[in-house]
C-alpha positions in Angstrom: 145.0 98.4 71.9 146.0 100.6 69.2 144.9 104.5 68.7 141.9 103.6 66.1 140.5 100.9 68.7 141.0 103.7 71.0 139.0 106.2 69.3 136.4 103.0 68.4 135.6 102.4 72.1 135.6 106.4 73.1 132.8 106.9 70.2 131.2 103.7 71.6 131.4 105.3 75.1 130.2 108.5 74.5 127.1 107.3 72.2 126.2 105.4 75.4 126.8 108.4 77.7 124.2 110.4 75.1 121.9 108.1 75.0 121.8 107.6 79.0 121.5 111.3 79.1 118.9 111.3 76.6 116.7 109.4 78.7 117.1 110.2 81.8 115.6 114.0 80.2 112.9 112.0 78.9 112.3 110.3 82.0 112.6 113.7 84.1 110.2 115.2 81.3 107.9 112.4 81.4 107.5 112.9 85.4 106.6 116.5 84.8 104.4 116.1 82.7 102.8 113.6 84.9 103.2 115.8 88.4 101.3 118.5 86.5 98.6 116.8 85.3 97.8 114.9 88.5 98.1 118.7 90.2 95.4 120.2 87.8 93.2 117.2 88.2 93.3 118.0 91.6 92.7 121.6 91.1 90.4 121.5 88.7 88.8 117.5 87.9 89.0 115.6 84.7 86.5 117.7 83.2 88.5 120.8 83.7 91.7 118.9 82.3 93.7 121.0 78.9 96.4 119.2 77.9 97.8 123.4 77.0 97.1 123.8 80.6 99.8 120.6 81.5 102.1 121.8 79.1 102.1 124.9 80.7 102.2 124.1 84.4 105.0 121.9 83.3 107.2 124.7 81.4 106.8 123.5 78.1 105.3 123.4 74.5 101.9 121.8 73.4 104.4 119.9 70.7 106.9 118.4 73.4 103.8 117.1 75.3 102.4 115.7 72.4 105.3 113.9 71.6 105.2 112.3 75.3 102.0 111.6 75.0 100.2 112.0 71.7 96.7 112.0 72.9 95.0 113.1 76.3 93.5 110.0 77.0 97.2 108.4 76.9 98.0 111.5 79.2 95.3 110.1 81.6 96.4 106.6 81.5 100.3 107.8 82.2 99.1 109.7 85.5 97.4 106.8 86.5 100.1 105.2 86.3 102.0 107.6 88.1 100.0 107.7 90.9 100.1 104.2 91.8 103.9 104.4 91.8 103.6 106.9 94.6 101.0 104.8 96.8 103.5 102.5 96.5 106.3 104.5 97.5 105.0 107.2 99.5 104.4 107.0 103.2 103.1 107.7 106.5 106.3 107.5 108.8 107.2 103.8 109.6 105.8 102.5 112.5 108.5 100.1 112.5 112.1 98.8 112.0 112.7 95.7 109.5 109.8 94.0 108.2 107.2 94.3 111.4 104.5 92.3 112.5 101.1 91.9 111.4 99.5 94.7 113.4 102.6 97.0 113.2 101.7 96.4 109.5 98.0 97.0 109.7 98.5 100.3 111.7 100.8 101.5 109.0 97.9 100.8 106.8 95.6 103.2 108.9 98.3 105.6 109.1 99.0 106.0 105.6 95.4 106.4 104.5 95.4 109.9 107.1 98.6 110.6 105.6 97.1 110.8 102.4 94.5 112.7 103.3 96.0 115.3 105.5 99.7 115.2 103.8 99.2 115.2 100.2 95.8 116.0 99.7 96.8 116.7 95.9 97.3 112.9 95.4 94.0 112.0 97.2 91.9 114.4 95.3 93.0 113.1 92.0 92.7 109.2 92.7 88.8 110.3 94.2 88.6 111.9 90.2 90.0 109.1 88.5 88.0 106.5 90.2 85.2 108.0 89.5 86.4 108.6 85.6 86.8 104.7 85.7 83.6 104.2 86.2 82.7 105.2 82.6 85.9 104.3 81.2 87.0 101.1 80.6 90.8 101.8 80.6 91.2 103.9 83.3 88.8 101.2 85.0 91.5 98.6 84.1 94.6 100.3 85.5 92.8 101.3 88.7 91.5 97.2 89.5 95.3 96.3 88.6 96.5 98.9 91.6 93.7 97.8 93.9 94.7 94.3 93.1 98.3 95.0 94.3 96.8 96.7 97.2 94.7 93.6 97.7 97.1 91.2 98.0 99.5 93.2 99.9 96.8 93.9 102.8 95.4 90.6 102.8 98.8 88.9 103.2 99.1 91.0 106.6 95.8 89.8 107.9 97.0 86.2 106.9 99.8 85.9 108.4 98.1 87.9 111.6 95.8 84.8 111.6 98.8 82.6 111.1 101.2 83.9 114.4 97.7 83.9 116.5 98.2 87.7 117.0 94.8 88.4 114.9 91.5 86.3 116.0 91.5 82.6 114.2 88.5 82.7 113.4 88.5 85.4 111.1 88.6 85.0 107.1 91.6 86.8 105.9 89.4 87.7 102.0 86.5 89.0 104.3 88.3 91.2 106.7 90.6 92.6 103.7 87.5 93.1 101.9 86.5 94.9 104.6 89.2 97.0 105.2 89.2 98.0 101.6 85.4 99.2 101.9 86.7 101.3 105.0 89.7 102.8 103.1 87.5 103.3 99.5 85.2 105.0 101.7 88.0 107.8 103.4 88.7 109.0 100.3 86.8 111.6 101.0 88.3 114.5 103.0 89.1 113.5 107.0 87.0 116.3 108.8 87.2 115.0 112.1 91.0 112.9 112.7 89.6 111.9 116.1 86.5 110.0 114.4 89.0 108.5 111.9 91.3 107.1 114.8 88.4 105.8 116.8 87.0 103.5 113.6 90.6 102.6 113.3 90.8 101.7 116.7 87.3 99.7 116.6 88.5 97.6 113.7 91.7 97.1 115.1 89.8 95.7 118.5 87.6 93.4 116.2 90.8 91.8 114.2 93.3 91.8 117.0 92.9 88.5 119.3 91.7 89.3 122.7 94.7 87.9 124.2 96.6 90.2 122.6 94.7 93.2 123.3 95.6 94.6 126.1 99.7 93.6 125.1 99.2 96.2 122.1 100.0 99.1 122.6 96.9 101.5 121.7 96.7 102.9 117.8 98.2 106.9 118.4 95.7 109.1 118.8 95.9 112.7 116.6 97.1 115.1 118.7 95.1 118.0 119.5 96.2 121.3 118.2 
């Protein structure tokens, strides 16, 4: 290689480095923005939402948020977005190692809604003001049923394969009992006053899916402890 091929691949090589750089600031910038919207939702509902406010909260100008995301509805849309990434990467601590069976899986489920809750009450306030937002908007409506969907899917392949190793009762219809569960999650999205009442309806439904000969094998869902 001689010294201007050299110099060729080290301009190549630090235009890639820039531009790697570049975006992961945008990236980073892009996730503020998003944290601090999904914060003052929280704080304050949609209908309390600045986009002056975001910029703010996030440490920068009206202009740089703009650029990100030129109009507030957009600004909305991103945090949905946001917020289903963390559902799906934000949990309860594992009840289990490796992939886990169908009830080690539906007790996560239960967990994870309290966890919510209790843990990062932020996040759950702001899905409870975007789902009702949805209801009058059409796009916010759309990326909400494509998270649910995932949800959907995702729950009702436990129940499924619960049916399938005998562990959960045959007779049961996977679609009804994940419709089911849904109802009961859609409806804790309100704040958990009493965790003991939220453990026993956990531990009803879990009693209603779980085939009696399994029952008294499983080891009982963990009660809150008491402060």
């Amino acid at each position: 290689m001689d010294e201007d091929q050299v110099v060729v691949h080290d301009a190549e090589q630090g235009t890639l480095l820039h531009s790697q750089g570049h975006t992961r600031v945008a990236d980073t910038r892009r996730r503020d923005l998003m944290a601090a919207t999904q914060a003052l939702i929280a704080e304050r509902g949609l209908e309390g939402l600045r986009t002056r406010d975001v910029a703010a909260r996030a440490s920068v100008n009206i202009a740089t948020l703009h650029y990100y995301f030129a109009t507030k509805e957009a600004l909305i849309a991103g945090v949905v977005t946001h917020i289903s990434e963390q559902f799906r990467t934000v949990h309860a601590p594992h009840l289990h190692t490796g992939e886990g069976t169908p009830l080690q899986l539906l007790r996560q489920e239960f967990a994870d809604t309290r966890f919510y809750q209790i843990e990062q009450p932020e996040l759950w306030l702001a899905i409870n003001e975007l789902a009702i937002r949805a209801l009058r908007d059409p796009a916010i409506a759309s990326i909400l049923r494509r998270l649910e969907q995932h949800w959907y899917v995702s729950l009702d392949t436990v129940i499924a394969g619960g049916i399938a190793a005998g562990v959960f009762r045959a007779d049961l219809d996977s679609d009804t009992v994940t419709d089911i569960l849904l109802g009961f999650f859609r409806g804790n999205r309100l704040p958990i006053t009493d965790p003991f009442a939220y453990d026993r309806a956990c531990a009803a439904l879990e009693r209603w899916i779980v085939a009696p000969e399994h029952l008294a094998a499983a080891a009982p869902v963990a009660a809150h402890d008491k402060e």
